[in-house]
Structures are given as C-alpha cells and as structure tokens.
KOLKE-471771 format. One record per residue (C-alpha): residue in three letters; chain; z negated, x negated, y negated. Coordinates in Angstrom, 3 decimals. Example, Ala and Ser with C-alpha at 12.3 -4.5 7.8 and 13.67 -1.06 7.14 Angstrom:
BEGIN
 vexti tise       c3       c1       c2
   ALA    A   -7.800  -12.300    4.500
   SER    A   -7.140  -13.670    1.060
//
This chain:
BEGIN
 vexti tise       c3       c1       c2
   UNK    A  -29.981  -41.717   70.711
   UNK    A  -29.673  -38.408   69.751
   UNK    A  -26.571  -36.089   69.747
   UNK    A  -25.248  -32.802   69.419
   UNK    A  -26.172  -30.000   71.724
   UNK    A  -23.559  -27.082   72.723
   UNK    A  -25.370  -23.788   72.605
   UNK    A  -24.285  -20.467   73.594
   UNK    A  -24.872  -17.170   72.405
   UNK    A  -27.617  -17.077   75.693
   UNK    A  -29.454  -19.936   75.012
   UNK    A  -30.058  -19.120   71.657
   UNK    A  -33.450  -18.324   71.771
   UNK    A  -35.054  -21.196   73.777
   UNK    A  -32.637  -23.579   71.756
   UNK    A  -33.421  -23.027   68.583
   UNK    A  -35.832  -20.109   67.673
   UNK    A  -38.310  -21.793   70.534
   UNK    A  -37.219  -25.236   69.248
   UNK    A  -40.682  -27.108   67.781
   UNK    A  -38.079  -29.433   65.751
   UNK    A  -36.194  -27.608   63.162
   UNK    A  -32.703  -26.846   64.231
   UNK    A  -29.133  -26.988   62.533
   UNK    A  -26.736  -24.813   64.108
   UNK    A  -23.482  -25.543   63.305
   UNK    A  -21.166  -22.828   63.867
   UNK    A  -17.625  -23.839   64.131
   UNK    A  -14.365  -23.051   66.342
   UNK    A  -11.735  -25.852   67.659
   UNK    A   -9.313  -24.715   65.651
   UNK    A  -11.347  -25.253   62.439
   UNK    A  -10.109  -28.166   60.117
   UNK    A  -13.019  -28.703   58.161
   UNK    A  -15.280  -28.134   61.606
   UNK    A  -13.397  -31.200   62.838
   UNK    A  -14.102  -33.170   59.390
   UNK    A  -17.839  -32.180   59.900
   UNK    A  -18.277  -33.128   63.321
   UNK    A  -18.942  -36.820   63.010
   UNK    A  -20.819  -36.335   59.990
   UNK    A  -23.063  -34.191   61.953
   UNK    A  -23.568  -36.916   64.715
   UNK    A  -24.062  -39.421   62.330
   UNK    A  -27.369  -37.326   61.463
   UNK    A  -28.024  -36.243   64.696
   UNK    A  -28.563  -39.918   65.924
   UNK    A  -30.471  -41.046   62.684
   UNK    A  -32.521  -37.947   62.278
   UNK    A  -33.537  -37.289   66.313
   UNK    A  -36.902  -37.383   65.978
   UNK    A  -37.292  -34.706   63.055
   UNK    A  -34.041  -32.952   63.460
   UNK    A  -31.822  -31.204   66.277
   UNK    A  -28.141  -30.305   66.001
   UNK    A  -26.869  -27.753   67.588
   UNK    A  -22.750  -26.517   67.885
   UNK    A  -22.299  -23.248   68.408
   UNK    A  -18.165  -22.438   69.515
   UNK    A  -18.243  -18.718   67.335
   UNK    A  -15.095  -17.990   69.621
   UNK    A  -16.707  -17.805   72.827
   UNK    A  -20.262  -16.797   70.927
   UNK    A  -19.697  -14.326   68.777
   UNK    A  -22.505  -12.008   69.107
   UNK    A  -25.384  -14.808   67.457
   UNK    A  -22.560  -15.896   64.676
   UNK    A  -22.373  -11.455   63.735
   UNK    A  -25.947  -11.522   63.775
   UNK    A  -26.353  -14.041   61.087
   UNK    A  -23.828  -12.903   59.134
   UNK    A  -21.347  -15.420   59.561
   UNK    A  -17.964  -14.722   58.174
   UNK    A  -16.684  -18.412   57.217
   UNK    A  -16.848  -21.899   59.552
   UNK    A  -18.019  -24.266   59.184
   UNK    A  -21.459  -22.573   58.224
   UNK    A  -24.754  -24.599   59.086
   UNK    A  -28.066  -22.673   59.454
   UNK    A  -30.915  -24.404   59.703
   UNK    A  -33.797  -23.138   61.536
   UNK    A  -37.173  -24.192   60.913
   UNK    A  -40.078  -22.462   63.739
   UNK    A  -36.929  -20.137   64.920
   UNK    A  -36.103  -18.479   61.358
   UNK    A  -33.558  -19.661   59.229
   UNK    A  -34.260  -21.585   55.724
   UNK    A  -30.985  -22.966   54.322
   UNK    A  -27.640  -21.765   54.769
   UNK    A  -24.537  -24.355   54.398
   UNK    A  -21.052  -22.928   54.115
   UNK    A  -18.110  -25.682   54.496
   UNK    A  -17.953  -28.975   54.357
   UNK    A  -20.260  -31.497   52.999
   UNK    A  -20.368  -35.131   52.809
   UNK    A  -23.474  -36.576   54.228
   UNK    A  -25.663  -37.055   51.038
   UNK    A  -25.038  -33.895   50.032
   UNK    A  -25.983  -32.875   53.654
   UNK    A  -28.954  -34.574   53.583
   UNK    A  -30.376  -33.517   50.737
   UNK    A  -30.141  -29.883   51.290
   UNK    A  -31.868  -30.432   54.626
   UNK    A  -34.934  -32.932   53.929
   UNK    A  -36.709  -30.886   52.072
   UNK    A  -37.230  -28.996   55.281
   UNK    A  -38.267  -31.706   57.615
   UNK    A  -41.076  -33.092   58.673
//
C-alpha cells in the first residue's frame, strides 16, 4: 500500500526527476489550512494509484530552494512530474475527481 513520501530540497533529483513513475510533488507547509484539507485526499490516491503514480510532500519551509525554483508562490501547489519535467501544475485545493482528472491524462 502505497503512501506519501517526504522529500527534501536534496533528494529532489533522485526522487522525482530520476523517478521512472511520474511524480506529484505536493508542496505544502504545516501551517497551511488547505495543505491539511489536501493531505488525505492525496493518500487516498497515493494508495489507489501506487503502481502508476508517486506522491511526494515537500515541507516549502524547511525546502525552499526547489519550491523558488519552480516558481512557487502559493501552497498548496501540486506539480506533477512525468520523466523528471513537470506537465501539470495544481494550485489549491481540489476534491479528488477533480484531482484525478487533471492527472490521468498523464499516467500510464
């Protein structure tokens, strides 16, 4: 069963650009409402989508140097990384079907 990774601005690159599943990085901070409402959304997905799909949470407090890079100004914002570039970019919340179909057109 599949769940969300933490990731840090240092495993970046073999985490997700390396990844051979396509990646959603969700970058988020503790003190982030909607991060919180997200959260078990994302898990949901994580443990249904596994074997197509990795999550990833990125804390943009402690990491902020990957969240500058990709211009990322508002949280929650998901990226998701398909053979280590990004292809969709999700700002705020989003209940799961919405979620989902932003992201299956991108997976395998």
């Amino acid at each position: 069963m599949a769940k969300p990774v933490a990731i840090t601005d240092e495993s970046f690159e073999q985490d997700v650009e390396k990844s051979a599943t396509p990646v959603l990085v969700d970058f988020w901070a503790e003190w982030c409402g909607p991060c919180k409402m997200i959260a078990p959304v994302l898990e949901q997905i994580a443990e249904e989508k596994g074997d197509t799909l990795k999550i990833a949470k990125l804390d943009v407090d402690s990491n902020m140097t990957r969240a500058q890079s990709f211009g990322v100004t508002g949280i929650p914002t998901m990226i998701l990384f398909k053979d280590g570039k990004p292809v969709e970019r999700i700002v705020g919340f989003l209940p799961k079907p919405q979620l989902l179909r932003r992201l299956e057109p991108h997976l395998n």
